[in-house]
BALOTOR-844754 format. One record per residue: residue number from 1; x, y, z of N, C-alpha, C, O in turn. Coordinates in Angstrom, 2 decimals. Layout:
<atoms>
(atom NUM; (X; Y; Z); (X; Y; Z); (X; Y; Z); (X; Y; Z));
...
</atoms>
This chain:
<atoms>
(atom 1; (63.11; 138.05; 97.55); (63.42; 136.82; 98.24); (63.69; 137.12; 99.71); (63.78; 138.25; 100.20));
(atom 2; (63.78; 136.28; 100.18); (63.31; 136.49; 102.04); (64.73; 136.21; 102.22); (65.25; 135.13; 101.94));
(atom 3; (65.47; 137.45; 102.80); (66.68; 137.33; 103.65); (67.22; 136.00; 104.27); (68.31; 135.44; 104.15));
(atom 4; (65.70; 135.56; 105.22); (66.33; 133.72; 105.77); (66.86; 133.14; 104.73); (68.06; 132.87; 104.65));
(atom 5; (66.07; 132.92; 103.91); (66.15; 132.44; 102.29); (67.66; 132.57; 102.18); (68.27; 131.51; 102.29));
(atom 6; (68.13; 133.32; 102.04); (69.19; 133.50; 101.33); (70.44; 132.85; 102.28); (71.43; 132.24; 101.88));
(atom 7; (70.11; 133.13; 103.49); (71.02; 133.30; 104.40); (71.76; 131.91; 104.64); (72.80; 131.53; 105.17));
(atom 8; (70.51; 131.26; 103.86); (70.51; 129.58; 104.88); (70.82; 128.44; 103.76); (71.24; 127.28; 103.83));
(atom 9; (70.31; 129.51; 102.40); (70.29; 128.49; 100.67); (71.62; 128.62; 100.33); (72.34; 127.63; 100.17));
(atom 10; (72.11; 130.12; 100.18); (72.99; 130.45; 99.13); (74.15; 131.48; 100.57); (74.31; 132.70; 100.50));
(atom 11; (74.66; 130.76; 101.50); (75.82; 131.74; 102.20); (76.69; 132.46; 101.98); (77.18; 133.46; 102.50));
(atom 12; (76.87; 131.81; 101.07); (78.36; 132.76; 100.52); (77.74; 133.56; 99.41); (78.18; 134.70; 99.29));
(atom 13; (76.59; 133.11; 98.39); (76.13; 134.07; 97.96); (76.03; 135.73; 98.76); (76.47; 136.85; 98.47));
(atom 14; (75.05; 135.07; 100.11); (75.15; 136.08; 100.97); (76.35; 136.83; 101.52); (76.40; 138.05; 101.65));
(atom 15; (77.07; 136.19; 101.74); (78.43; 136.86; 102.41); (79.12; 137.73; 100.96); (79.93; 138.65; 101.00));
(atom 16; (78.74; 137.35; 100.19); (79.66; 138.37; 99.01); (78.62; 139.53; 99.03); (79.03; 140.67; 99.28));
(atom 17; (77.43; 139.33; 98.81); (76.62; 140.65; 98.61); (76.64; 141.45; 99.48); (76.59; 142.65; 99.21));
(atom 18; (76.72; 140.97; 100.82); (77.12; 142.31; 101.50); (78.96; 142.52; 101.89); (79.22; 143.15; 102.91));
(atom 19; (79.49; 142.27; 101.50); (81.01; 142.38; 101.53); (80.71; 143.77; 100.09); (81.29; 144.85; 100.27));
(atom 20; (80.03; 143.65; 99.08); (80.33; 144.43; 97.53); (79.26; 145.25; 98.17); (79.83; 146.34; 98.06));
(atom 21; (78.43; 145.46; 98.60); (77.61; 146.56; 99.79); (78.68; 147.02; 100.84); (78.19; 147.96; 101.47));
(atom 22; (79.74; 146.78; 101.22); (80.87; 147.75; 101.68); (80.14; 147.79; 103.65); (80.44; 148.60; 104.53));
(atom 23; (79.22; 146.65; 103.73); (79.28; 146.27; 104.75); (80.49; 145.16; 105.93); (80.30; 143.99; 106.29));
(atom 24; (81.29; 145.78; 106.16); (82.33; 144.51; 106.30); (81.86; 144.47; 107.95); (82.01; 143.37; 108.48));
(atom 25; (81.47; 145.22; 108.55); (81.44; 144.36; 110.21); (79.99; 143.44; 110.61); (79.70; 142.80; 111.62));
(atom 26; (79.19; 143.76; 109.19); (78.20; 142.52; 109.74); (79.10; 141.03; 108.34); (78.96; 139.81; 108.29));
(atom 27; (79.63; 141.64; 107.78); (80.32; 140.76; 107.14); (81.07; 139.55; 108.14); (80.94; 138.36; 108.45));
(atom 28; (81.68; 140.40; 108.33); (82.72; 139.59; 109.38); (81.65; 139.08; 110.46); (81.48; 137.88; 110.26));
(atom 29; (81.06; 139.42; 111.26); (80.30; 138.58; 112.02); (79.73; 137.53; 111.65); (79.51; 136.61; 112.43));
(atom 30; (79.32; 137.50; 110.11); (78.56; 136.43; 109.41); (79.27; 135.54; 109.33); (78.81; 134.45; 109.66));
(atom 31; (80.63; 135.64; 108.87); (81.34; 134.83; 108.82); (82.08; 134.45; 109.90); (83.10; 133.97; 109.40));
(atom 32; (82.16; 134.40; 111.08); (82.60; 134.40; 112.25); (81.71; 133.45; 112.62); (82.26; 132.38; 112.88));
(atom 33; (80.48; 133.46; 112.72); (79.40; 132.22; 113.09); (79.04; 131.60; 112.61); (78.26; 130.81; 113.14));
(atom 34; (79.38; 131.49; 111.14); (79.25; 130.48; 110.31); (80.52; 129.63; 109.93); (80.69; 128.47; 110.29));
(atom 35; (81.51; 130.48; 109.05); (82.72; 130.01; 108.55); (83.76; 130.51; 108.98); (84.26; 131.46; 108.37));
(atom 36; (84.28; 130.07; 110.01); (85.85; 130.72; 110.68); (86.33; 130.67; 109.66); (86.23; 131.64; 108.91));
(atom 37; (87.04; 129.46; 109.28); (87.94; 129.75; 107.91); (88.12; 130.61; 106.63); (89.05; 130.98; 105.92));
(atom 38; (86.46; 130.74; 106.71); (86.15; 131.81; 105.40); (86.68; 133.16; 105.85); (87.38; 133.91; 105.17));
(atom 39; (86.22; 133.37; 107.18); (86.64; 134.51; 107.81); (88.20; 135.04; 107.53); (88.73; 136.14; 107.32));
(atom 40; (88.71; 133.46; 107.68); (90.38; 134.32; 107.92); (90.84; 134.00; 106.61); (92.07; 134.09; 106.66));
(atom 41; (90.46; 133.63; 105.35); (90.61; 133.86; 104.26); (90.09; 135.13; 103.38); (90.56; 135.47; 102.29));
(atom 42; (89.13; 135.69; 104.01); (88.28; 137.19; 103.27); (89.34; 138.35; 104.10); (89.49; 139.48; 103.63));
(atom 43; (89.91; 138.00; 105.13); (91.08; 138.63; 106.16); (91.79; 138.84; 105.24); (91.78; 139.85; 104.53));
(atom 44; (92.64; 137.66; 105.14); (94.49; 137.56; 104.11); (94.03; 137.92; 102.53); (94.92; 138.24; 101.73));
(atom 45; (92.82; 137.87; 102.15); (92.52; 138.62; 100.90); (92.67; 139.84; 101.03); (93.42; 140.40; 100.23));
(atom 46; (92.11; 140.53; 101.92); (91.82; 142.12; 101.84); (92.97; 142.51; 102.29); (93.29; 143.63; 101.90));
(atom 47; (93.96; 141.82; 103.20); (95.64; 142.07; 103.19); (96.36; 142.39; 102.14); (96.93; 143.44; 101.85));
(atom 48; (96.20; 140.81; 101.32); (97.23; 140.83; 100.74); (96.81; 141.07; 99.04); (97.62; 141.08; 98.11));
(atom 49; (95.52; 141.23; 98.94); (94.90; 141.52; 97.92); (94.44; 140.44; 97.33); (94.78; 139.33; 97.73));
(atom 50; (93.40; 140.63; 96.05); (93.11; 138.89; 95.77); (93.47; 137.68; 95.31); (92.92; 136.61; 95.58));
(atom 51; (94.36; 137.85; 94.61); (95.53; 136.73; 94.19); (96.50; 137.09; 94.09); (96.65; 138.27; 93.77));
(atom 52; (97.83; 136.09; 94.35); (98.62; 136.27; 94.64); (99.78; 135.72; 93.29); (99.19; 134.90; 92.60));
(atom 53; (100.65; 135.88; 92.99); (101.58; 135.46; 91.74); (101.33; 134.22; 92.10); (100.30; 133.80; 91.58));
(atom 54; (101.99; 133.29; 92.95); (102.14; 131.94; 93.90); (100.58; 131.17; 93.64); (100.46; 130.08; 93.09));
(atom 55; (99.88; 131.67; 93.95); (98.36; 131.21; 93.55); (97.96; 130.68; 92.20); (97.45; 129.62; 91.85));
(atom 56; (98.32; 131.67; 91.61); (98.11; 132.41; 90.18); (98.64; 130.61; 89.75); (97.89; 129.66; 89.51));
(atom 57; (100.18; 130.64; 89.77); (100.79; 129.93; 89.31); (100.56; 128.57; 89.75); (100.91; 127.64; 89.02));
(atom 58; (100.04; 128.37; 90.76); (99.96; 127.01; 91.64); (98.50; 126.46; 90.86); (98.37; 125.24; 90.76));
(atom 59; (97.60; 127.20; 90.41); (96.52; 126.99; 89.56); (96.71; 126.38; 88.28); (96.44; 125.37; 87.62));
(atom 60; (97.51; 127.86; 88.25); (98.07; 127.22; 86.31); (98.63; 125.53; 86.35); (98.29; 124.71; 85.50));
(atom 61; (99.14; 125.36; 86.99); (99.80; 124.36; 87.01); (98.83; 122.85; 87.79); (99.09; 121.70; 87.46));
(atom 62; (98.14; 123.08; 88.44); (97.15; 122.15; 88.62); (96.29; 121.76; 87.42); (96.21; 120.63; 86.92));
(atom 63; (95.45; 123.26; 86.91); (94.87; 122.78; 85.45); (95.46; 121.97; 84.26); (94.97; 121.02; 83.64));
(atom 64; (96.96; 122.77; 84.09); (97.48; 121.67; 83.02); (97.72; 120.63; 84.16); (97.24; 119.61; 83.69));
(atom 65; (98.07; 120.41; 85.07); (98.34; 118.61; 85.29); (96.92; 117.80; 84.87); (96.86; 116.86; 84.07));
(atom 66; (95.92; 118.34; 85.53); (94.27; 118.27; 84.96); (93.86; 117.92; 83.76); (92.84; 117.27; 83.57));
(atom 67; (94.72; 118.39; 82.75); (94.51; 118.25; 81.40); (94.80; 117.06; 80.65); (94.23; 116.35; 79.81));
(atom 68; (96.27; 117.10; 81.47); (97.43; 116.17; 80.59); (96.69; 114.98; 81.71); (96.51; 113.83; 81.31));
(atom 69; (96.38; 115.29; 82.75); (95.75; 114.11; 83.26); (94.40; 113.16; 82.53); (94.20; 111.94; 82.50));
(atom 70; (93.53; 114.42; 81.95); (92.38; 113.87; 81.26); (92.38; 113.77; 79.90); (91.30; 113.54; 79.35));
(atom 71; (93.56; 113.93; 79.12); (94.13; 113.54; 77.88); (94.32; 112.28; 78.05); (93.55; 111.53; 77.44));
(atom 72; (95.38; 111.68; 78.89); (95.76; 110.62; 79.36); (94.72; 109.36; 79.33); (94.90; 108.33; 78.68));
(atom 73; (93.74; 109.59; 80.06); (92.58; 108.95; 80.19); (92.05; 108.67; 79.44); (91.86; 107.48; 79.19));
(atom 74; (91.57; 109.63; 78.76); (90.91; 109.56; 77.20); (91.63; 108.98; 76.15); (90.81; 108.50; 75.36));
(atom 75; (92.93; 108.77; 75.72); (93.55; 108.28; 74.94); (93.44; 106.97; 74.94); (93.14; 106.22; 74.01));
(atom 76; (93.77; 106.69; 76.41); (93.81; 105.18; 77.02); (92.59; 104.25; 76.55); (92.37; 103.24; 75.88));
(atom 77; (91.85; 105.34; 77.43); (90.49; 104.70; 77.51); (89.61; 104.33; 75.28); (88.73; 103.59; 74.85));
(atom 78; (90.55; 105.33; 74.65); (89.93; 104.97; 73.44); (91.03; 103.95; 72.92); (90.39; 103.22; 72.17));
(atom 79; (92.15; 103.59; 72.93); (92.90; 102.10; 72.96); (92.77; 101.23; 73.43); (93.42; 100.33; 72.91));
(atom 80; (91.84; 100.75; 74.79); (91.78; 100.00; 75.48); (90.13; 99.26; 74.48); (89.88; 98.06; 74.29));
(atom 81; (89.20; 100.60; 73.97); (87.92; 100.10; 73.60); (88.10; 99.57; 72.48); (87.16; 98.84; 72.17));
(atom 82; (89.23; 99.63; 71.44); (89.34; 99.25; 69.99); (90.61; 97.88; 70.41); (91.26; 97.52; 69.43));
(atom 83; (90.82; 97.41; 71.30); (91.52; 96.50; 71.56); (91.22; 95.07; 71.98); (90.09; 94.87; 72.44));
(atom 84; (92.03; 94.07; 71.90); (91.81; 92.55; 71.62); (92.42; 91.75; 72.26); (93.58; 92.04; 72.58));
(atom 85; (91.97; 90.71; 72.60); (93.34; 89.78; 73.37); (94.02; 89.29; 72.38); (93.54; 89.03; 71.28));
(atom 86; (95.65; 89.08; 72.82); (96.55; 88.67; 72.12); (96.47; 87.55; 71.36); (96.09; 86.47; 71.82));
(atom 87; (96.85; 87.75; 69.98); (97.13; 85.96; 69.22); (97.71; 85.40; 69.77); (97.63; 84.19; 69.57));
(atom 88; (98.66; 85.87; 70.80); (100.26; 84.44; 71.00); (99.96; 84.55; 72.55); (99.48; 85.34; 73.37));
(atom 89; (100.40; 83.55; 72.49); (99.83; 82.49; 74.06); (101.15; 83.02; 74.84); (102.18; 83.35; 74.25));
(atom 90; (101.00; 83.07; 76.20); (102.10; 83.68; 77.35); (102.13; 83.22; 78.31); (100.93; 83.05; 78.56));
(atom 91; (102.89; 82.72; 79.40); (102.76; 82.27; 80.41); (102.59; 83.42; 81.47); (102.89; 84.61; 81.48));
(atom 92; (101.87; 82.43; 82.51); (101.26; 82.96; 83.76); (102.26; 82.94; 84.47); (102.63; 84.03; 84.90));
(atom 93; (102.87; 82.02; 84.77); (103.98; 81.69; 85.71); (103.06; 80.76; 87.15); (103.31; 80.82; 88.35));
(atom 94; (101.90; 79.90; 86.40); (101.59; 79.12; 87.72); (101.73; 77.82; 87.52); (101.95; 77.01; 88.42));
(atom 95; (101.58; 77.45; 85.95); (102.11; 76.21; 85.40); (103.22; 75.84; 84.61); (103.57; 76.50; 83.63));
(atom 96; (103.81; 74.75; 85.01); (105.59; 74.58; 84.83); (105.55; 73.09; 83.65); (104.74; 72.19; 83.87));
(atom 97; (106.35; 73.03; 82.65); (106.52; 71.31; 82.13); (107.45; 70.58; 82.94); (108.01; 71.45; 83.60));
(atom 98; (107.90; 69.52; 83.23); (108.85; 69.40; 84.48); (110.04; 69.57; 84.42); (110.57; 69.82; 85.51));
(atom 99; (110.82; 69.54; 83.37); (112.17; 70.47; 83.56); (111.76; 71.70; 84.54); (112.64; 71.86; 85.39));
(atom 100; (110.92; 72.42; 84.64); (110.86; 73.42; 85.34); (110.49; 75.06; 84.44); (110.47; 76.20; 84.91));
(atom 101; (110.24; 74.62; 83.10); (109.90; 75.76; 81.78); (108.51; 75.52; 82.19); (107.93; 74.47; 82.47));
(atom 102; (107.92; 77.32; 82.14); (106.92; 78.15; 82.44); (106.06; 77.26; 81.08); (106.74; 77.08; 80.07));
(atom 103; (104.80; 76.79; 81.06); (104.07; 76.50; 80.25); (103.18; 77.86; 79.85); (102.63; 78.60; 80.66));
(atom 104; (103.17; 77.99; 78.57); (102.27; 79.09; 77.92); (100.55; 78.48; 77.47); (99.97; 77.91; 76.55));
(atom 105; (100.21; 79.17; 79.10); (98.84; 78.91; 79.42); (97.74; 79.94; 79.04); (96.67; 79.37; 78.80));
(atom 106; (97.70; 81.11; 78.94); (97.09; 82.05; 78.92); (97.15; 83.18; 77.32); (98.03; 83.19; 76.46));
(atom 107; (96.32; 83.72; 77.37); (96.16; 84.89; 76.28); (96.52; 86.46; 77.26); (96.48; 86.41; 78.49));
(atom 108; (96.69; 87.11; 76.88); (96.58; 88.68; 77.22); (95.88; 90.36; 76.65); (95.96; 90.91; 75.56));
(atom 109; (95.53; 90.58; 77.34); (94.62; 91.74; 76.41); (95.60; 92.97; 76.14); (96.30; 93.60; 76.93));
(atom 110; (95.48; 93.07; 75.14); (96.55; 94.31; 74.46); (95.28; 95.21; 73.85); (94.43; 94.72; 73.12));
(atom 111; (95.31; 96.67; 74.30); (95.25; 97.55; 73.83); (95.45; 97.84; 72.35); (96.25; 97.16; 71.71));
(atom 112; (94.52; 99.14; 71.60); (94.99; 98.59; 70.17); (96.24; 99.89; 70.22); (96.28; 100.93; 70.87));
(atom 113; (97.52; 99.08; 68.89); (98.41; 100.17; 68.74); (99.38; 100.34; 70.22); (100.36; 101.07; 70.26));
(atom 114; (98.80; 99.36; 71.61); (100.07; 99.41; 72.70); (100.64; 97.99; 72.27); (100.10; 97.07; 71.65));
(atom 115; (101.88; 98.13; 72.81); (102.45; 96.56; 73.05); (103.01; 96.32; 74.37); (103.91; 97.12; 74.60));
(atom 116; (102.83; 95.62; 75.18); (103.64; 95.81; 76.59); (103.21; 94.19; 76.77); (102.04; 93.85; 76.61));
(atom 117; (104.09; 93.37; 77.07); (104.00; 91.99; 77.81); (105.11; 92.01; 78.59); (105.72; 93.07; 78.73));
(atom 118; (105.63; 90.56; 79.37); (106.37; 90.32; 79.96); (107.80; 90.69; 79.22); (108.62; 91.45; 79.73));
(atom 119; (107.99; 90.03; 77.94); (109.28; 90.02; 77.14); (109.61; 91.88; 76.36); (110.68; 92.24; 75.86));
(atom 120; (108.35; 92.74; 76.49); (108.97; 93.95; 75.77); (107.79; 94.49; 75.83); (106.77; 94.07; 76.37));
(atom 121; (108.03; 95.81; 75.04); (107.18; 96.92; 75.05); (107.18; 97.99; 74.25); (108.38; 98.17; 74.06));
(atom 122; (106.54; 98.89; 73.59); (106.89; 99.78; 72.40); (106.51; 101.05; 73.63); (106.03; 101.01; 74.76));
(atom 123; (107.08; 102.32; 72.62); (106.86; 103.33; 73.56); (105.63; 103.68; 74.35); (105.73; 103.93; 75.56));
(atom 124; (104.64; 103.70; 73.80); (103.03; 103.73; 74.02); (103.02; 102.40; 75.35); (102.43; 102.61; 76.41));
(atom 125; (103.59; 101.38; 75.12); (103.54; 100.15; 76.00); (104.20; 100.77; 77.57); (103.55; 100.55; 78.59));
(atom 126; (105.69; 101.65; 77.64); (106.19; 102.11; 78.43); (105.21; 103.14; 79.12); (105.21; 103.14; 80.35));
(atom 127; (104.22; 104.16; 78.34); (104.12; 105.42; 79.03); (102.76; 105.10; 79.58); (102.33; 105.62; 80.61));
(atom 128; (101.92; 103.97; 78.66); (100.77; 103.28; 79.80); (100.71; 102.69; 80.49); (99.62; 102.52; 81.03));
(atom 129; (102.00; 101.89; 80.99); (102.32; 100.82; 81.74); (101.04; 101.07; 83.26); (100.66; 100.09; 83.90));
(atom 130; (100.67; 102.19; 83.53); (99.88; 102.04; 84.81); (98.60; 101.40; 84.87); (98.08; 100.60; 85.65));
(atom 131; (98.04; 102.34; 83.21); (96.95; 102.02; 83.19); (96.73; 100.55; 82.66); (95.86; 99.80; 83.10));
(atom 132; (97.70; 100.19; 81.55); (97.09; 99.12; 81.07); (97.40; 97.56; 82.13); (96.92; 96.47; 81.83));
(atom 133; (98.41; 97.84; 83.54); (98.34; 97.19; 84.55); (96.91; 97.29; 85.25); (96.23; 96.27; 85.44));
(atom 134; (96.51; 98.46; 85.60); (95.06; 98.30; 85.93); (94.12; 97.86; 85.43); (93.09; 97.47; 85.98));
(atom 135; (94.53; 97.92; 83.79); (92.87; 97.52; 82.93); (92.88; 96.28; 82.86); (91.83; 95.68; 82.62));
(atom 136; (94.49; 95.38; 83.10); (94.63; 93.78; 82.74); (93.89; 93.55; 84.27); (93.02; 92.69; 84.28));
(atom 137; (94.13; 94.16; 85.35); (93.94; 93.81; 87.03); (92.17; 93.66; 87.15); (91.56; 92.77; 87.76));
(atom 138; (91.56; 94.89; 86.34); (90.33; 94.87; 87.24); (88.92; 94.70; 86.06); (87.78; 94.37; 86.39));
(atom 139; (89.38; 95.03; 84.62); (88.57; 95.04; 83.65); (88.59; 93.88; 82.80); (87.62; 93.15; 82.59));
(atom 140; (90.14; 93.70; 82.14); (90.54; 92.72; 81.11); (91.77; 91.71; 81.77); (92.99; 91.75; 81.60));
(atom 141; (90.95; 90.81; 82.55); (91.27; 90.04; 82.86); (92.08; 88.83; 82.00); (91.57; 88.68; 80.89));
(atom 142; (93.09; 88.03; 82.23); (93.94; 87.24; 81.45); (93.08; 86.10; 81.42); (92.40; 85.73; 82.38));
(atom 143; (93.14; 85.40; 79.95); (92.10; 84.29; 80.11); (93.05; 83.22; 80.55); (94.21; 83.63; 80.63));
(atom 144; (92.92; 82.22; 80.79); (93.76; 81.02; 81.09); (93.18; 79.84; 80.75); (92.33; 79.27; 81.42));
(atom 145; (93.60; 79.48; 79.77); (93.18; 77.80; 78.98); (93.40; 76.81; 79.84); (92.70; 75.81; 79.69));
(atom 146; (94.46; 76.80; 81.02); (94.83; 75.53; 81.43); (93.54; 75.68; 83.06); (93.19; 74.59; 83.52));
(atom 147; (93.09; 76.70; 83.62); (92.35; 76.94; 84.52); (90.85; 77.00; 84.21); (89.96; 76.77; 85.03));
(atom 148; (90.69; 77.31; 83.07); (89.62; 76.97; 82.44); (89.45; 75.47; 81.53); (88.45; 75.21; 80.87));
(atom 149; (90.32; 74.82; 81.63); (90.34; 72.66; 81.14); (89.95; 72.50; 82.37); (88.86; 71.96; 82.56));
(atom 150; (90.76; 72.94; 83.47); (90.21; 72.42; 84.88); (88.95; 72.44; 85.05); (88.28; 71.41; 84.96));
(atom 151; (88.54; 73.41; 85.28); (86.94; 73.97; 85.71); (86.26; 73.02; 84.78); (85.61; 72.10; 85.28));
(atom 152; (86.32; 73.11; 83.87); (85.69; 71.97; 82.63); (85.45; 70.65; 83.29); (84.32; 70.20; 83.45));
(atom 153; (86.46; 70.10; 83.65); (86.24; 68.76; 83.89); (86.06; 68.54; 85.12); (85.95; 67.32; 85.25));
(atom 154; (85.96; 69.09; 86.15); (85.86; 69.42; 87.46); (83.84; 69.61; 87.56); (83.11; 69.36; 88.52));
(atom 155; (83.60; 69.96; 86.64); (82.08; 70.26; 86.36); (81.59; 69.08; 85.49); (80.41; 68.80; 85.68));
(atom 156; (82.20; 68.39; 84.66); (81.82; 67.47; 83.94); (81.97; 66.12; 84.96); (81.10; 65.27; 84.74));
(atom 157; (82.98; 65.78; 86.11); (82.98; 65.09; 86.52); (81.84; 64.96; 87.78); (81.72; 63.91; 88.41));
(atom 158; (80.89; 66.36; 88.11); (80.09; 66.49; 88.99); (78.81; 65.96; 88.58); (78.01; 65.30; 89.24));
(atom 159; (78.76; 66.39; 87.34); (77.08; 65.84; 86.89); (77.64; 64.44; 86.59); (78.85; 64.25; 86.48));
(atom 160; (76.75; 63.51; 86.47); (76.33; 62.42; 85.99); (76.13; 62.26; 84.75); (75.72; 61.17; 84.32));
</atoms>
């Protein structure tokens, strides 16, 4: 393969093969005109050697957040797909009877096996509270019976 080739496809390919060829001053030049940063990171490596405890550990600990992050997701995301909107009707809080009591206008989508509404929540309801705020916000939208009578007759009164 043609040196340009390499130089220009795969850089850091290049910069390691001759770093393990025990070339370090065209090393360092390579990386000097290409990647400063790389430069002063292949520096504090060959200092301080190649990983460091602090590293080591700062990894470990990103992956499991990574994990428990994409556990998370996945759990969710398979409760959210086996799930239904609610039997019992809930208020929105946009329509009132005139005493001033919240009329129960709307349904809500519950997750299967979560419970979380306005009045309570089971544990599963507490520890998804983010997601299943996002999935009601941008996916599973609240239906509303009294906004949907409107639209109804608002359209029925347009045609003829």
């Amino acid at each position: 393969m043609n040196k340009h080739i390499v130089r220009t496809i795969f850089p850091t390919f290049y910069a390691w093969s001759v770093a393990l060829r025990g070339k370090w001053r065209k090393l360092m030049a390579f990386l000097g005109r290409t990647y400063p940063k790389a430069k002063r990171r292949l520096i504090m490596i060959l200092r301080n050697g190649w990983c460091s405890v602090r590293a080591i550990r700062l990894r470990a600990w990103a992956g499991l957040f990574g994990l428990l992050l994409l556990a998370y997701i996945l759990v969710y995301v398979g409760c959210s797909v086996n799930g239904e909107y609610s039997q019992r009707m809930y208020s929105s809080g946009k329509y009132f009877w005139v005493p001033g009591f919240p009329m129960r206008d709307c349904v809500i989508w519950m997750p299967a096996h979560i419970h979380r509404d306005r009045y309570g929540s089971n544990f599963l309801g507490m520890l998804f509270a983010p997601a299943i705020w996002l999935d009601r916000k941008y996916i599973h939208k609240d239906f509303n019976f009294v906004e949907e009578e409107l639209a109804r007759e608002a359209a029925s009164k347009e045609t003829p």
